[in-house]
C-alpha positions, 0 to 999 in steps of 0.5 A: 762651739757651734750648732750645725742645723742641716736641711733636707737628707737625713729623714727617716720613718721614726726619727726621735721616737726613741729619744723622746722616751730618753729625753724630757727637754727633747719631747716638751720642745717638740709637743711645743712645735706640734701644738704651733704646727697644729693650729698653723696647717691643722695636722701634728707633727708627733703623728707624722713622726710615729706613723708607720712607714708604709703610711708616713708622709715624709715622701711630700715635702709639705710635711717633711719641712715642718718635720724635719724642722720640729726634730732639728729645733727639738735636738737643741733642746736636748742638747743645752739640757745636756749642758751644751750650749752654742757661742754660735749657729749655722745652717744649710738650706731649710736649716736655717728656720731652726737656726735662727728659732733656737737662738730667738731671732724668730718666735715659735710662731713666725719660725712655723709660717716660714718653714710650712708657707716654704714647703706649701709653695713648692708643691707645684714644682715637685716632680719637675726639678731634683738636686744631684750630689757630686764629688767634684769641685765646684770649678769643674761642675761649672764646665759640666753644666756649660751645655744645660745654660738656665737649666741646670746649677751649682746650687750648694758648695758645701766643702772642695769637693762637694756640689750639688746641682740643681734643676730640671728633672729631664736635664738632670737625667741627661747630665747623670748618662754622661757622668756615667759615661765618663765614670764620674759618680752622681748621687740623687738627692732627696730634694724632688725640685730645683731648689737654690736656683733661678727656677724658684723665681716664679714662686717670689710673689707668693712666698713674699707675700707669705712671709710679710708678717715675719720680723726677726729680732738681733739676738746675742748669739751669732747666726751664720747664713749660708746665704750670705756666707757671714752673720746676719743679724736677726732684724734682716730675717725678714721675707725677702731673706727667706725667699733668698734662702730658698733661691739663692745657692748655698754658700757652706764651705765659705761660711764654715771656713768664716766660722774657722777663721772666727775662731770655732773649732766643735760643730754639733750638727742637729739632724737625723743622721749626719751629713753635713760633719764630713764637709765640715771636716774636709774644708777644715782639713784644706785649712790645715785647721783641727776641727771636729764635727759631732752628729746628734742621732743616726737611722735607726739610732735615736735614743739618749745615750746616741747623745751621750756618746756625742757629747763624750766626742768633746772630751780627751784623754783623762777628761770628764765629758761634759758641755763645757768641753765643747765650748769655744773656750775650752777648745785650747785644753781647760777640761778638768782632768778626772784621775783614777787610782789606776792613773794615779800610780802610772797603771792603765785603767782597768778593763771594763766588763762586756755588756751586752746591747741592741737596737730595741729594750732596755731590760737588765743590769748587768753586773760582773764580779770582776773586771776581765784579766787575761783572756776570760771572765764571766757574767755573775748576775742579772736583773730585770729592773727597768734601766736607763739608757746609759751611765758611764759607770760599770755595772749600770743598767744596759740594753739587752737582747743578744744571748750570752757569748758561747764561751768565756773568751774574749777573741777581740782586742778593742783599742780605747778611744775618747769620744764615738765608741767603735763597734765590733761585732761577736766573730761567729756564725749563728745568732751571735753573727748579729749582736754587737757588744759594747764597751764603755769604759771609765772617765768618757773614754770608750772601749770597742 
């Protein structure tokens, strides 16, 4: 199993203010990178991240680097608290300074002056470069950009049929009027300069000079780099490696397709909201190899039992989730199975109860007398007992905040699935058009 550190793209106002509420090993990690941020560049971290959104400064990219470092970092945390514990890490663009931090290639210290030097030196190129996301492959992108030669590039191939171009905001512009003109589409990133690309040259004295007191150390854990697309052993993280992560493009494909080859088959991506697991797929996919990409949190989806229900993904049919099953070694089938009487005499596992959830409190427990038969069954009891994020088993304490259905009947047919629950929403108009309800059943299977 390996981690997947992602770069820019997944940001968004308030990302992991709900699971430092729900997770301990999440917040000391990241009151730990706020503390070093702080005496590095002299702002926090915590208040960039609860700042509201009309005053977050996420839109300059001196701030969001070290941000979107401190979150990443911090998801690893919560993950091995979790149980969940890498054979090895990966990365993509500026995820490779979480990388190497969270397996102990960088100390604390020399991982906050690499991702605040990087995001500092590139603020004078904002504005003039920008990156665009195509679904072509990389072959075909390279005969689009013939006409913008040292003005536009391949700056990352993450999967077939995925590349992003990178470089001049006035070439950009005129390469996004003839795709459109040829029905081709083109996604603008987020990334306001023409990172991965030769135009990044100019910025080499100075990032070298910024970096020259950072020294990596080997480490047991293997560390992937998209740069050069195989392991690079920690004692080469040094300031000519992380001028060349900034300049150099990014090799994804090829190193998740390495990490295939090398055996690993569960990819945990450490973001804010997913966006490298479907590349990571897709290239498995073309190998013909099963692969399953995990993500940690969504927009405006943050708290523990998002986790939970990533870690309930590792697990299958009649298994126990739990970090084991996400190992490398487990990945063949040594999950210990955990029967139910029902199982254990042929039956299907009892239906379990609808709970009612939303996006914001956590206020009852509810606890149905039975479990529903047929088409019907009632609510018997609430309590307004503070309640944890999550608990696999029935009558736990869930989130609250949708009304009641409007009747005894259940007009859906969930299906189970072992791992990401699916959602279904409440089929009426009304107030109850906007709840979902969510049913988790027993032994990490999911019912939606």
């Amino acid at each position: 199993m390996a981690f997947v550190f992602a770069g820019h793209g997944g940001q968004w106002p308030g990302m992991g203010v709900e699971l430092m509420a729900g997770s301990e090993a999440f917040r000391e990690e990241l009151v730990r990178i706020d503390e070093a941020v702080r005496r590095r560049v002299g702002w926090s971290v915590l208040n960039a991240l609860r700042a509201p959104e009309e005053f977050a400064p996420l839109g300059r990219t001196e701030f969001l680097q070290p941000v979107l470092f401190a979150v990443n970092a911090s998801l690893a945390a919560a993950w091995r608290a979790l149980g969940v514990r890498p054979d090895a890490v990966v990365e993509h663009s500026l995820g490779e300074i979480a990388a190497a931090y969270s397996v102990g290639a960088l100390a604390l210290d020399e991982a906050v002056t690499v991702v605040t030097g990087r995001g500092q030196a590139v603020v004078p190129l904002v504005g003039k470069g920008g990156m665009l996301s195509l679904e072509l492959p990389p072959a075909r992108v390279e005969e689009l950009l013939a006409p913008f030669t040292g003005r536009l590039f391949v700056a990352a191939v993450n999967s077939a049929r995925s590349t992003a171009v990178s470089g001049e905001a006035d070439a950009l512009a005129e390469l996004r009027d003839r795709l459109d003109g040829r029905g081709i589409a083109a996604r603008p990133l987020t990334t306001p300069f023409a990172s991965h690309t030769p135009l990044m040259d100019p910025l080499r004295a100075e990032l070298l000079d910024r970096f020259s007191g950072v020294r990596g150390v080997r480490t047991p854990t293997p560390l992937y780099s998209a740069v050069l697309a195989e392991p690079v052993p920690g004692d080469l993280l040094d300031a000519d490696h992380w001028y060349a992560n900034l300049r150099e493009p990014v090799r994804f494909a090829d190193t998740i397709r390495r990490m295939l080859d090398d055996g690993y088959r569960y990819f945990v991506e450490l973001s804010p909201h997913p966006s490298l697991t479907s590349s990571i797929e897709a290239v498995a996919a073309e190998a013909g190899i099963d692969a399953v990409g995990i993500g940690s949190l969504r927009r405006q989806s943050d708290g523990h039992d998002v986790l939970l229900r990533g870690l309930g993904s590792c697990a299958r049919p009649g298994t126990r989730p739990t970090g084991r099953c996400c190992s490398r070694r487990a990945a063949g089938s040594t999950c210990r199975p955990t029967p139910s009487p029902a199982n254990a005499t042929g039956s299907r596992p009892p239906r379990p109860p609808p709970r009612p959830a939303d996006h914001r409190s956590w206020a009852r427990i509810w606890r149905p007398a039975t479990y529903p038969t047929g088409t019907s069954s009632r609510r018997t009891s609430t309590s307004t007992t503070a309640a944890s994020p999550i608990s696999p088993t029935i009558g736990s304490p869930v989130r609250s905040g949708c009304p009641a259905p409007p009747s005894s009947t259940w007009p859906w047919r969930p299906r189970p699935r072992c791992g990401a629950a699916a959602k279904y929403s409440w089929p009426t108009s009304g107030s109850y058009s906007r709840c979902r309800w969510r049913w988790t059943g027993p032994y990490g299977c999911n019912w939606s």
